[in-house]
C-alpha positions as CSV (number, residue, x, y, z in Angstrom):
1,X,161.2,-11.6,110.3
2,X,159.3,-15.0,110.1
3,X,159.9,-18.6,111.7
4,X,162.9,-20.0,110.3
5,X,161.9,-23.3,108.2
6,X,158.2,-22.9,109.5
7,X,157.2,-21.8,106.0
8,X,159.2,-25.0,104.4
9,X,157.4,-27.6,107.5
10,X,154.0,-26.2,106.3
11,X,154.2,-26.6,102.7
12,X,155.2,-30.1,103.5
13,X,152.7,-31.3,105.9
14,X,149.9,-29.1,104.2
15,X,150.7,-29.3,100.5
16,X,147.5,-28.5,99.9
17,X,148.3,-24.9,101.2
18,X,150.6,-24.5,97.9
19,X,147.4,-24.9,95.5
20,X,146.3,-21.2,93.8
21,X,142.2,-20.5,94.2
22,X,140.7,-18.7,91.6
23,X,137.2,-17.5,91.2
24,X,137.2,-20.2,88.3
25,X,137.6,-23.1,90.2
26,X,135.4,-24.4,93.2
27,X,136.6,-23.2,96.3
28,X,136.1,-25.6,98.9
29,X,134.7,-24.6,102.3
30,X,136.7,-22.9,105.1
31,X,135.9,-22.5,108.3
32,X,138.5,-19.5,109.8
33,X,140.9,-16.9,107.5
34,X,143.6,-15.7,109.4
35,X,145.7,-12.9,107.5
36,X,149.3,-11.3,107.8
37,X,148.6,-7.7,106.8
38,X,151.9,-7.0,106.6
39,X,152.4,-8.2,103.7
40,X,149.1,-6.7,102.4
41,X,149.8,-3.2,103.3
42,X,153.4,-3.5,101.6
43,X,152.1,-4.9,98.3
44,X,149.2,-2.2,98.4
45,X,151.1,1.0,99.5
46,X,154.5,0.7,97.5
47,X,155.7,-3.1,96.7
48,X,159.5,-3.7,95.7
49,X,159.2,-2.0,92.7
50,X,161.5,-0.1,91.4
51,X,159.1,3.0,90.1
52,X,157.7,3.7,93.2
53,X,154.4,5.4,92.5
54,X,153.5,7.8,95.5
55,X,149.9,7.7,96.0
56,X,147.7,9.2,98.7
57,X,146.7,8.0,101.6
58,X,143.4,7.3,100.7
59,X,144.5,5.5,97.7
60,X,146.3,3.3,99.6
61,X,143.7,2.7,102.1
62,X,141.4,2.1,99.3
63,X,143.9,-0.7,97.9
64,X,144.2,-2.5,101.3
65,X,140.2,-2.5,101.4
66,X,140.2,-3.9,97.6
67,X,142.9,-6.1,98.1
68,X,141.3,-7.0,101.4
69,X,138.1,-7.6,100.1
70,X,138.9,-9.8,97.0
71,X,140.6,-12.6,99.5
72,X,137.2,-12.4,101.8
73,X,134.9,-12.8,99.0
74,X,136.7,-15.8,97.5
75,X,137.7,-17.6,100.8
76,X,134.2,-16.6,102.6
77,X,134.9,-18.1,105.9
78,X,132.2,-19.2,107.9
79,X,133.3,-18.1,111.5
80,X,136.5,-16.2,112.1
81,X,138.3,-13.8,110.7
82,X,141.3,-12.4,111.6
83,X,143.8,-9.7,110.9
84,X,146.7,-9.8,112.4
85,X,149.5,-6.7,111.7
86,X,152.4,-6.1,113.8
87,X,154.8,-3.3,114.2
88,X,158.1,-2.3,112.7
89,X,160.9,-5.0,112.3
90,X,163.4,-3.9,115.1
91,X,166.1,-3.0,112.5
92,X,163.2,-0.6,111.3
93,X,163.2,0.9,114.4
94,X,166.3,2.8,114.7
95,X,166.3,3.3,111.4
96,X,163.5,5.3,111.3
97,X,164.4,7.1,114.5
98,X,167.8,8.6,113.2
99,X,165.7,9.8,110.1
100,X,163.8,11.5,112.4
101,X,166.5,12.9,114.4
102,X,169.3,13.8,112.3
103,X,171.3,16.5,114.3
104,X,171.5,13.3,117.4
105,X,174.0,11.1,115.2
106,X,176.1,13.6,113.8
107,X,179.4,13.3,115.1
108,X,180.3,16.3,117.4
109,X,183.7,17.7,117.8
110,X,185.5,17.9,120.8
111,X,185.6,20.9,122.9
112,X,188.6,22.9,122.6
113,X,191.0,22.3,125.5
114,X,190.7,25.8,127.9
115,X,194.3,26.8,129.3
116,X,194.3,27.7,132.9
């Protein structure tokens, strides 16, 4: 979901943030790394492409660690890092749960009226 506008207030006060590092270029020092996963595991598992590749779960696993890897050997941070990853988006929530469940939401009909 993000922070409305927090995105937009950090580029502004931190343009600095905006600035691409390469391996090229002389990284300057950092002190802590904090990383979304979220956004890590989606790029490494399946993306928004539109040929969505299946691969194992290994693979995947072993494209987080890469991907994972690459930031922490260019960043090297001198004391803390941290990886944060939360859990569904609520709207994934019931989504996923009436995948699961698919005989719950089916509309039912009425029982038939008994005569006495």
């Amino acid at each position: 979901m993000g922070v409305p506008r927090f995105f937009r207030w950090l580029s502004e006060r931190y343009p600095l943030t905006l600035h691409p590092i390469t391996s090229s270029v002389a990284v300057p020092q950092f002190d802590n790394l904090y990383l979304d996963m979220n956004g890590i595991i989606h790029n490494c598992t399946h993306g928004n492409a539109d040929d969505i590749i299946a691969l194992s779960e290994k693979d995947q696993m072993m494209a987080i660690f890469r991907y994972v890897d690459e930031i922490f050997n260019l960043i090297r941070p001198q004391r803390v890092f941290y990886m944060a990853i939360d859990g569904l988006n609520p709207s994934g929530c019931p989504h996923t749960f009436r995948r699961r469940t698919p005989r719950q939401n089916e509309p039912t009909a009425p029982a038939p009226l008994q005569s006495r």
